[in-house]
Every structure is written in structure tokens, then in C-alpha cells.
C-alpha positions in Angstrom: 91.0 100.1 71.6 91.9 101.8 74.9 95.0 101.0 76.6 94.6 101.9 80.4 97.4 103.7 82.1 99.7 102.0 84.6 99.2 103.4 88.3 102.3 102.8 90.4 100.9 101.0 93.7 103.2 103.1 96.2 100.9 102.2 99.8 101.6 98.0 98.3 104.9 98.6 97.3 105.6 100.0 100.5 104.3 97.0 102.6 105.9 94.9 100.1 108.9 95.9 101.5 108.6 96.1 104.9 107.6 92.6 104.0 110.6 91.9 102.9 112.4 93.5 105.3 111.2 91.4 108.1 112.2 88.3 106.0 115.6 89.0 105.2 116.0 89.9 109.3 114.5 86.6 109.8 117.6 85.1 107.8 120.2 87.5 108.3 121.5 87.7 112.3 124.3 89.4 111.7 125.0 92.2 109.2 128.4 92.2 109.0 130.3 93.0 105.6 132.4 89.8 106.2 129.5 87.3 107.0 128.1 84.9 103.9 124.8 82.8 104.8 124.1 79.8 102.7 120.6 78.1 102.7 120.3 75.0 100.7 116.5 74.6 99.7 114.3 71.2 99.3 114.8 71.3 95.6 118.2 71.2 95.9 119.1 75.1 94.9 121.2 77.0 97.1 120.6 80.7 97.9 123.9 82.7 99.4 123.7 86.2 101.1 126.4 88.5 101.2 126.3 91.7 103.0 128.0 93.9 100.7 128.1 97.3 102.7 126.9 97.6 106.1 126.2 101.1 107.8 124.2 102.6 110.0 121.2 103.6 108.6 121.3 101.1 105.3 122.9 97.6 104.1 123.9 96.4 100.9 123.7 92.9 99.7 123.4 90.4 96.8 121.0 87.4 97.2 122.0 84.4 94.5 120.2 81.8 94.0 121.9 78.5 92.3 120.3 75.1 91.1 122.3 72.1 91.9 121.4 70.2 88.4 123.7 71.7 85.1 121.1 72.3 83.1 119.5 74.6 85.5 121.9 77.5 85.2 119.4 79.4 82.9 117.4 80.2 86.2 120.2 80.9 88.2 119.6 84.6 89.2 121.2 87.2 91.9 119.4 90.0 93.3 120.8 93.3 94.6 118.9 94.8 97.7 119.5 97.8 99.6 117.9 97.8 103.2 116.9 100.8 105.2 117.3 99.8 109.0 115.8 103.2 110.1 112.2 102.6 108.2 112.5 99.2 108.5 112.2 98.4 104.6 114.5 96.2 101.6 114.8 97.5 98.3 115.6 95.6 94.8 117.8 97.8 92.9 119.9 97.3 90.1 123.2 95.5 89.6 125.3 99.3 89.8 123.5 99.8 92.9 121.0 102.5 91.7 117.3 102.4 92.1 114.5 100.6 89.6 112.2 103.5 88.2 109.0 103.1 89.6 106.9 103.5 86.4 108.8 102.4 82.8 107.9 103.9 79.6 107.4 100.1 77.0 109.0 99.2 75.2 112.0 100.4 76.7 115.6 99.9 75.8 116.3 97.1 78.4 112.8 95.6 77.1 111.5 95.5 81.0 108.2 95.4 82.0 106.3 98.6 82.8 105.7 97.6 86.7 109.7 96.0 86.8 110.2 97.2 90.3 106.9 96.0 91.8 107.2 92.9 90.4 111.0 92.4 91.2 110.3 93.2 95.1 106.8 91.1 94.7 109.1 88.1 94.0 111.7 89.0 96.5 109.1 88.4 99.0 107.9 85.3 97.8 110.8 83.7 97.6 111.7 84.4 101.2 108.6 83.1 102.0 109.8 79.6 100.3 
């Protein structure tokens, strides 16, 4: 059996997230550390933004997202994204603020996927198209 080798998609990831960048724009008017937006969605969830840091060149925030219903916490989640105002792109990155590897070795120790950060900004980006 052959196993084919993962090749990172760096010219998709890329659009991906100037795709996202334009999204989160769309949502976020002002960038200011103080500033929380709430958007309550059709399903009764509630995603928050919170601009974390806020400089001239790059932005930090967290995107939650919350269900309504109890016994819906399991797919509560909260995503930490790091903008770049200057190239126009937004970032997944980890919870301490550092960047996703590109390619993981599986299994790994935090048992992630080998294409984690692709698919972390790939869902970004669909759920701000939601």
C-alpha cells in the first residue's frame, strides 16, 4: 500500500485568508481593543468578537461561538485569529497566540490532523459566510 504525501496548498491557503479577511472587515467596523460585537445567528447560537490587541500593522482577537440550548456546549468553540492589515489577510493560530504548523507529522502528540491549519482557516471562512 502507498500512502501519498501531504502537499501543503500555500497559493489556497493564502486566498483562504484574504477570504477571511474581507469577512471579518465585513463584521468588524471598528478595531478597537475595547469594542465586543455580538451576532446572534438563526439557530439560536451566538458568536462574540473581541479585539484582543490592536496595532498598526496586525490585530488580535478571539471569535466564540455559543449555542443557546444546554446540551449544546460540547460544540461551543472559540477561535484565535491574528489579522495582518498591511496584506490584507486573517490567521487561525493557537490559543498562546503562536502559529499552526503548516504541515503535521500523524499521529502527533495533540492527535491533530495533518492539514490542521488549512482546515481550521477553511472553516473560519465558512462560518463567516453563515
Amino acid at each position: 500500500m502507498t500512502h501519498n504525501r501531504y502537499h501543503y496548498p500555500f497559493s489556497q491557503f493564502m486566498q483562504q485568508c484574504e477570504l477571511n479577511y474581507s469577512l471579518l472587515c465585513r463584521l468588524v467596523k471598528d478595531w478597537s481593543i475595547s469594542e465586543c460585537q455580538e451576532i446572534r445567528l438563526d439557530d439560536e447560537s451566538l458568536i462574540t468578537i473581541q479585539v484582543e490587541e490592536s496595532h498598526k500593522f496586525t490585530s488580535f482577537m478571539k471569535l466564540k461561538h455559543e449555542f443557546s440550548d444546554d446540551r449544546q456546549t460540547v460544540l461551543d468553540f472559540e477561535l484565535n485569529i491574528r489579522l495582518y492589515h498591511d496584506a490584507q489577510q486573517a490567521e487561525v493560530f493557537t490559543e498562546d497566540g503562536r502559529a499552526i504548523e503548516a504541515k503535521l507529522g500523524y499521529p502527533n502528540r495533540l492527535m491533530q490532523q495533518t492539514d490542521e491549519k488549512s482546515n481550521l482557516n477553511h472553516f473560519l471562512g465558512d462560518l463567516l459566510q453563515h
